[in-house]
C-alpha positions as CSV (number, residue, x, y, z in Angstrom):
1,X,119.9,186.8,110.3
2,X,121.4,186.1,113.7
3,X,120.0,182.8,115.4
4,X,118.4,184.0,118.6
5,X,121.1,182.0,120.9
6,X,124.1,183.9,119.1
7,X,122.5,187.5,119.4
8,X,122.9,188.1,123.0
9,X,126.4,186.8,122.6
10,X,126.9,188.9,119.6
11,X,125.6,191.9,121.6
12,X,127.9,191.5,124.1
13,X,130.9,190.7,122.4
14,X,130.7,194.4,120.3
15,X,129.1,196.4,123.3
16,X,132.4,195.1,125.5
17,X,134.8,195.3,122.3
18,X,133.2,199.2,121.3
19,X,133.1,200.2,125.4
20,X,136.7,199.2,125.5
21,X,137.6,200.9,122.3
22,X,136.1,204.4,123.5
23,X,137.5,203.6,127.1
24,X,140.9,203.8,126.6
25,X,141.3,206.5,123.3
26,X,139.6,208.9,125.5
27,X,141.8,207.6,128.6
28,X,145.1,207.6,126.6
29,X,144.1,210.3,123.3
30,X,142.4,212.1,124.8
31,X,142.7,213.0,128.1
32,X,146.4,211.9,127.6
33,X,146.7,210.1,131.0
34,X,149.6,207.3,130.7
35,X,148.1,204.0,130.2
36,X,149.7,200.8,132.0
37,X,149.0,197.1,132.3
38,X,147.1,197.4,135.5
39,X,144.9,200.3,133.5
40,X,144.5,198.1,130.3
41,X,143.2,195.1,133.0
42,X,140.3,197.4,134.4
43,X,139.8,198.5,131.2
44,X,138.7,194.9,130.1
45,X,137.1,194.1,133.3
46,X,134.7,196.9,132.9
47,X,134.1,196.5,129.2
48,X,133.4,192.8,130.1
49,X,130.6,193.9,132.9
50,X,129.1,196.3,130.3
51,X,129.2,194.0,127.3
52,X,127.1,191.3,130.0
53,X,124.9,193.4,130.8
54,X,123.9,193.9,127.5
55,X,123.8,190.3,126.8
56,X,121.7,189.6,129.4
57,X,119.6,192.5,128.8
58,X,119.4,191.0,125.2
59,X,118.7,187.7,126.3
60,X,115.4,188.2,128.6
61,X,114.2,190.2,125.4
62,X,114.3,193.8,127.3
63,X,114.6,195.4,124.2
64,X,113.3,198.5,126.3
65,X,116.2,198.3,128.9
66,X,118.5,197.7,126.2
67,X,117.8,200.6,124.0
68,X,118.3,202.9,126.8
69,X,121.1,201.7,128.5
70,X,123.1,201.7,125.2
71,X,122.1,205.5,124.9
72,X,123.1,206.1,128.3
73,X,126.7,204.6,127.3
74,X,126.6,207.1,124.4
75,X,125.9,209.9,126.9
76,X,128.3,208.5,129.5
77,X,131.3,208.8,126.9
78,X,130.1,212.1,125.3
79,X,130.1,213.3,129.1
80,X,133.6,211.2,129.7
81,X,135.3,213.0,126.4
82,X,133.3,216.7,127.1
83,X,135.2,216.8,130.9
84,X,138.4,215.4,129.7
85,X,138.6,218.2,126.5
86,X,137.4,221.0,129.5
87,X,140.2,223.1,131.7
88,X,139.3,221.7,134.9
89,X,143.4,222.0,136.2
90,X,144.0,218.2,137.0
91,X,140.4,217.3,137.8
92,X,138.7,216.2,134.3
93,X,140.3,212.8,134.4
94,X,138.4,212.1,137.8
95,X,135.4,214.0,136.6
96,X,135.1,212.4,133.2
97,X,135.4,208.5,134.6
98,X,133.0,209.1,137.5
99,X,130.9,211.1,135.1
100,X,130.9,208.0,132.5
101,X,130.1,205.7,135.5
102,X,127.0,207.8,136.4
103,X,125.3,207.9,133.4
104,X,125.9,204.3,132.6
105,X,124.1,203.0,136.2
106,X,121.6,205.9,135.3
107,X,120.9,204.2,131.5
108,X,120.6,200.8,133.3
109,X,118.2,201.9,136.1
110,X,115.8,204.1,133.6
111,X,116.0,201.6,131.1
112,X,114.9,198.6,134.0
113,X,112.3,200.9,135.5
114,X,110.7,201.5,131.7
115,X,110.9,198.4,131.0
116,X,109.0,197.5,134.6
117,X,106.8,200.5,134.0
118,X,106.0,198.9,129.9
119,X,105.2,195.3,131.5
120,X,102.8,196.4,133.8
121,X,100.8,198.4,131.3
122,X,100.6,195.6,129.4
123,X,99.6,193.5,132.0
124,X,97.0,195.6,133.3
125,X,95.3,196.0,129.6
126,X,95.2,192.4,129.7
C-alpha cells in the first residue's frame, strides 16, 4: 500500500508521465505534425502542470476533484485525437490542442465546484 506522503507524488509522477505520453503520439502519430525540441519542452512543461495538479488535488484529499478532472483529461485527449483523425483542411491541429486545453480547465473547475458543492452538504448535515 502506498504510504500517504508518496501517493500524491506517485499521482503526479504517472498523471505527468501518461499526459506526456498521449501528448505527443497524438502530436507526432497522429496528427503527424513534426515535433522539435522547443515542442518536446512544452510538452513537459504542461505534463508537469497537469501531473501537479493532480498531486495537489491528491494531497488535500479531493478525491472528488480528482476523479473528475482525470475524466476530463480522458475526454480532453479523446476530443484532442477525434479533431486530429477529422478533415478539417489544416485546422484540426489547432482545434484538437485548444479542444484538449478546454476540457481539461473544464474537468478542474467541475471537479473543484463538486467538490465545494460535497463539503457544504456535509457541513450543513452536520
Amino acid at each position: 500500500m502506498l504510504s500517504s506522503k508518496k501517493s500524491p507524488i506517485i499521482i503526479g509522477i504517472i498523471s505527468a508521465l501518461v499526459t506526456f505520453a498521449l501528448l505527443f503520439i497524438g502530436v507526432k502519430y497522429v496528427s503527424g505534425s513534426q515535433v522539435d525540441t522547443s515542442n518536446v519542452l512544452a510538452y513537459i512543461i504542461f505534463s508537469t502542470i497537469v501531473g501537479g495538479i493532480a498531486a495537489l488535488l491528491n494531497k488535500f484529499k479531493l478525491n472528488i476533484s480528482l476523479n473528475i478532472f482525470i475524466f476530463g483529461l480522458v475526454i480532453a485527449f479523446v476530443e484532442m485525437y477525434r479533431a486530429f483523425l477529422s478533415d478539417m483542411t489544416g485546422w484540426g491541429d489547432l482545434i484538437g490542442v485548444m479542444s484538449m486545453m478546454t476540457w481539461i480547465i473544464i474537468g478542474l473547475v467541475a471537479g473543484l465546484f463538486f467538490e465545494l458543492v460535497y463539503h457544504l452538504y456535509k457541513k450543513k448535515k452536520k
